[in-house]
C-alpha positions as CSV (number, residue, x, y, z in Angstrom):
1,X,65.4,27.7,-0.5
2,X,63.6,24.9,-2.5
3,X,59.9,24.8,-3.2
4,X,57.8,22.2,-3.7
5,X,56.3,23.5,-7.6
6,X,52.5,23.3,-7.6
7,X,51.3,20.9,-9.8
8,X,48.2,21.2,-12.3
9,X,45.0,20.0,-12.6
10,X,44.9,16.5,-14.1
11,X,44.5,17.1,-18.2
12,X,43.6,13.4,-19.3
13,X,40.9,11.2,-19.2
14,X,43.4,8.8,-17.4
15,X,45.2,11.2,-14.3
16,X,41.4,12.4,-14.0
17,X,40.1,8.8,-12.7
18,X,43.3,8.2,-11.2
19,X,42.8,11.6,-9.0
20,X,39.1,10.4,-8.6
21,X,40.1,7.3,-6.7
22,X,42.7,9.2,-4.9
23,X,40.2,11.4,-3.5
24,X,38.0,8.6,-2.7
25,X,40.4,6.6,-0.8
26,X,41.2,9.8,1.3
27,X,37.9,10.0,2.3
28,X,36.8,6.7,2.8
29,X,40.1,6.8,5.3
30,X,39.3,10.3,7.0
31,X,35.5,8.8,7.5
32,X,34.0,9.8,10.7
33,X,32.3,6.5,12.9
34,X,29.5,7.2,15.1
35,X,29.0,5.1,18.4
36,X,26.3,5.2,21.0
37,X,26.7,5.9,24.8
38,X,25.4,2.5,25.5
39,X,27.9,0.6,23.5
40,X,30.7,1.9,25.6
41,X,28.9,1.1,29.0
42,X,27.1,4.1,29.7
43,X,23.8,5.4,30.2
44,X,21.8,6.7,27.2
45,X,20.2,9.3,29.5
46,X,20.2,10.9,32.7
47,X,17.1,11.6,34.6
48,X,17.1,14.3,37.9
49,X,14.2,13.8,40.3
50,X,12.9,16.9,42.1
51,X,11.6,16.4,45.6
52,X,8.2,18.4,46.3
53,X,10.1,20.3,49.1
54,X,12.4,21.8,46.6
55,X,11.5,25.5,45.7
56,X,12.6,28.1,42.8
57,X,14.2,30.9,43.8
58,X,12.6,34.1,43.7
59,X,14.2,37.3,43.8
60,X,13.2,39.4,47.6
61,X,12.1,42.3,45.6
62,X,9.2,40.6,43.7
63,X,8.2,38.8,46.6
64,X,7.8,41.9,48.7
65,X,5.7,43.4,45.7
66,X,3.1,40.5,45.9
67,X,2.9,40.7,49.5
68,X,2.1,44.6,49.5
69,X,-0.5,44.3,47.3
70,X,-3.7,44.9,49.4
71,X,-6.5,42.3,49.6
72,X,-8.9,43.7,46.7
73,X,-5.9,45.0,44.4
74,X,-6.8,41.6,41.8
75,X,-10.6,42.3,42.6
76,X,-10.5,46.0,41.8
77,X,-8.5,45.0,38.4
78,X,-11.8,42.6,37.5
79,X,-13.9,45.1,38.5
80,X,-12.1,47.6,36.3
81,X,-12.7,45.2,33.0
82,X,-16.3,44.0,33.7
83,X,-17.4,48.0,34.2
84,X,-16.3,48.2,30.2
85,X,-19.9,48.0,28.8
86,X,-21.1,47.9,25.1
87,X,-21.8,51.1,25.0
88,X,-18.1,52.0,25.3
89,X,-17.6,51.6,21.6
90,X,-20.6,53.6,19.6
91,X,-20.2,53.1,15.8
92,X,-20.0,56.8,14.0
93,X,-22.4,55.6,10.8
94,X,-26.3,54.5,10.7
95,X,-25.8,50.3,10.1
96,X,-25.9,50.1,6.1
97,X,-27.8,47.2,6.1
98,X,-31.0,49.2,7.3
99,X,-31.7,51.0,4.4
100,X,-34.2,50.4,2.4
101,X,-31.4,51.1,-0.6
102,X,-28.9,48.7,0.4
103,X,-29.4,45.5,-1.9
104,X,-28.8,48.5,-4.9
105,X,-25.5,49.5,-3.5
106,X,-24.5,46.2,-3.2
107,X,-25.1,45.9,-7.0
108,X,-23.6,49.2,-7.9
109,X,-20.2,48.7,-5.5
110,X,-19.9,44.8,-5.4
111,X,-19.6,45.2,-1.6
112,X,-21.0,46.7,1.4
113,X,-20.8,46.6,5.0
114,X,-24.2,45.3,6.4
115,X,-24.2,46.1,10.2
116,X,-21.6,45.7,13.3
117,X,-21.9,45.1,17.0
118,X,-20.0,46.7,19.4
119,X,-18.8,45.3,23.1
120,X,-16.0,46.4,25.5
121,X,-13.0,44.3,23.5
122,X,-14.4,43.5,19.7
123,X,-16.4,45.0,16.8
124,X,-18.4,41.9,14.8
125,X,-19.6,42.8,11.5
126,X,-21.6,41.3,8.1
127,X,-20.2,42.5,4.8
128,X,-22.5,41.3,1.8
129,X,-20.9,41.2,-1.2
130,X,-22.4,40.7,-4.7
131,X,-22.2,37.5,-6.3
132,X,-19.8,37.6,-9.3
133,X,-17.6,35.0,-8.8
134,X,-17.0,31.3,-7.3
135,X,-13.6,32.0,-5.7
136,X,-14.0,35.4,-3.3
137,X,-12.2,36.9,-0.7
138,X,-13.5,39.6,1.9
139,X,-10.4,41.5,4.5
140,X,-11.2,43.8,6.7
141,X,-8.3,46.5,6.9
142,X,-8.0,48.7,10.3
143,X,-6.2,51.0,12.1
144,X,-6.4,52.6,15.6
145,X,-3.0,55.6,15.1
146,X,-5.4,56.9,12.0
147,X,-3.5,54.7,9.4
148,X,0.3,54.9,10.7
149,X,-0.1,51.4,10.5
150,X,-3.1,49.2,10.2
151,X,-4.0,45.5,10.2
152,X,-5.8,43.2,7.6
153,X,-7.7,40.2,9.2
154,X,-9.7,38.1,7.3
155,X,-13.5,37.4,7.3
156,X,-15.1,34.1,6.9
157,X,-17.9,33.0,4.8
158,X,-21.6,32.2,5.8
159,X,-23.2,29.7,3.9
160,X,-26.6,30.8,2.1
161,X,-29.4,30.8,3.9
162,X,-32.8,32.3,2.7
163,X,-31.0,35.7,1.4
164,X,-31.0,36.8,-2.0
165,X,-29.6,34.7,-4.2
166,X,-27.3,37.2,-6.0
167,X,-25.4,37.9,-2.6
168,X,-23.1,36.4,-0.4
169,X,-22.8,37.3,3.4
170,X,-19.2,37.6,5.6
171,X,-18.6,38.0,8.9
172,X,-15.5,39.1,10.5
173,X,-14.2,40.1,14.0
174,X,-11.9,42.9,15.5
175,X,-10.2,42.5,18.5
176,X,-9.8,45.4,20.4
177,X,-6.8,46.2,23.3
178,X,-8.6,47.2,26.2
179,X,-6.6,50.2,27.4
180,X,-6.8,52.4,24.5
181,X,-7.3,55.9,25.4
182,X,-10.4,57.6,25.5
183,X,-12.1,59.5,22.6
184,X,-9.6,57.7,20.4
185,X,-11.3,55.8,17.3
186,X,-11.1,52.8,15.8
187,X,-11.6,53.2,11.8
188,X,-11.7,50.7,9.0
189,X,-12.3,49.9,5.8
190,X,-13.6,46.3,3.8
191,X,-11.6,45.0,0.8
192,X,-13.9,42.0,-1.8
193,X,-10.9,40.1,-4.4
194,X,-12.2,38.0,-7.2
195,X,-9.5,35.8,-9.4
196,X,-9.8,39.3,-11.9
197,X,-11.0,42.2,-9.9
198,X,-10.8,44.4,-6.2
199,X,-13.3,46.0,-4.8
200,X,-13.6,48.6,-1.9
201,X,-16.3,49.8,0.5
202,X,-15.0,52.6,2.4
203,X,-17.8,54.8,3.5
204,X,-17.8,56.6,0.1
205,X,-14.5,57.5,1.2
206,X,-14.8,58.8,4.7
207,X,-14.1,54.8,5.9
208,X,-15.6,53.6,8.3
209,X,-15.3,54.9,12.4
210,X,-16.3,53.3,15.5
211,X,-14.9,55.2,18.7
212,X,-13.8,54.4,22.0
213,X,-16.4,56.2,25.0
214,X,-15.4,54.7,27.9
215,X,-13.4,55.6,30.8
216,X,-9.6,54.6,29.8
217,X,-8.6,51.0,31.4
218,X,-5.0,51.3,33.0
219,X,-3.5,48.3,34.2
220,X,-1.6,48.8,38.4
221,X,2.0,49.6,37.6
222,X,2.5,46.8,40.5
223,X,1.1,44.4,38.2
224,X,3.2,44.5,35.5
225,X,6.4,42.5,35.8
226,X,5.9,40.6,39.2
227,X,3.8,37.8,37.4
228,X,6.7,37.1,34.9
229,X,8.9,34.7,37.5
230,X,6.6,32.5,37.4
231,X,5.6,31.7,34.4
C-alpha cells in the first residue's frame, strides 16, 4: 500500500507566507453568508392570536382541591397571620441603649447595639458605632438553627442628627419566616469594618437572643401546590 508522507511545517520565511495565503483563501472560500427570512419572501415573524374563549388546561385533581376548599379556608389563613402580635418575639436582653453607661461602651468596644423592636415577621435595630473612620461598615450576622448556618445582611447609615458627635447611628432589619416553631430563638450578633480594623458586639459573648412566643403558624397542606398552575 502507498501512503501519502506527511509533510512538515513550512521552515522559511517564504513557504510560511505562501501557507498564510493558502489558509486565507480556504477560508475566505469556506465563508458562511447570512440572509434574512424576508429576502427570500417570507415573513420575519409569526404572530398567534388567542381568542378570549380559549382556556389553559388544568389538571382534574387541582381543580377538585380548589373547589373542596370551604368558604372561610383563605379567611382563616389571614386570620391565622394577623393573630401574630408583637409580642410574639420578646428580645432576651434589657435595650443597651438605656443605660446610663452606654456612650462609654461605645468608646471602649467601637460598637454597640442601641435598642430593637420586635413585630410578628422582623426585628429593627440601631447599632451606634464610634466614630473612627470615614469609610465604615456595620453587618448584622444571624442565625435561627443556633449557628448551623447564619445570614449576614447589611445595615444602612443614618445621617447625623443632634447625637453626639463622636458617634454614628445604623439601622438594620431582620426578616423573619413566619412559621418558625415555637420557643425557638432567633440570635445575632453585629460586626463594625473600617479600611484597617473589625470590630464585634456580641453581648460580651453570649450574642445576642430574641425568641419566638407565639403560637407556631402552619400553612393548610391544601394550600400548598394547587396555586402553582397558575402562576
Amino acid at each position: 500500500l502507498l501512503r501519502r508522507r506527511t509533510k512538515s511545517l513550512p521552515n522559511t520565511p517564504t513557504q510560511a507566507a505562501a501557507a498564510a495565503g493558502i489558509l486565507h483563501a480556504l477560508s475566505q472560500s469556506y465563508k458562511k453568508k447570512v440572509k434574512f427570512a424576508d429576502s427570500l419572501g417570507f415573513d420575519l415573524a409569526s404572530v398567534k392570536h388567542y381568542s378570549a374563549a380559549e382556556e389553559p388546561h388544568i389538571p382534574p385533581k387541582v381543580l377538585s382541591r380548589l373547589q373542596s376548599f370551604p368558604p372561610c379556608s383563605l379567611d382563616q389563613l389571614g386570620d391565622r397571620l394577623s393573630a401574630l402580635s408583637l409580642q410574639s418575639l420578646a428580645p432576651g436582653f434589657a435595650q443597651p441603649g438605656e443605660a446610663d453607661s452606654f456612650l462609654e461602651r461605645v468608646r471602649l468596644h467601637k460598637v454597640c447595639l442601641e435598642r430593637i423592636d420586635t413585630s410578628h415577621l422582623d426585628i429593627r435595630g440601631l447599632v451606634r458605632v464610634w466614630d473612627v473612620s470615614y469609610k465604615k461598615e456595620v453587618t448584622i450576622r444571624y442565625t435561627f438553627n443556633n449557628w448551623l448556618s447564619f445570614i449576614d445582611t447589611p445595615a444602612r447609615y443614618i445621617p447625623r442628627s443632634e447625637r453626639d458627635a463622636q458617634t454614628d447611628q445604623f439601622a438594620f432589619t431582620l426578616c423573619i419566616p413566619p412559621f418558625i416553631e415555637k420557643g425557638s430563638s432567633v440570635h445575632f450578633a453585629i460586626c463594625f469594618r473600617t479600611e484597617k480594623d473589625e470590630f464585634w458586639d456580641n453581648n460580651n459573648g453570649q450574642n445576642y437572643t430574641v425568641r419566638h412566643q407565639g403560637p407556631p403558624m402552619e400553612l393548610p397542606q391544601r394550600l400548598n401546590f394547587s396555586w402553582c398552575w397558575f402562576a
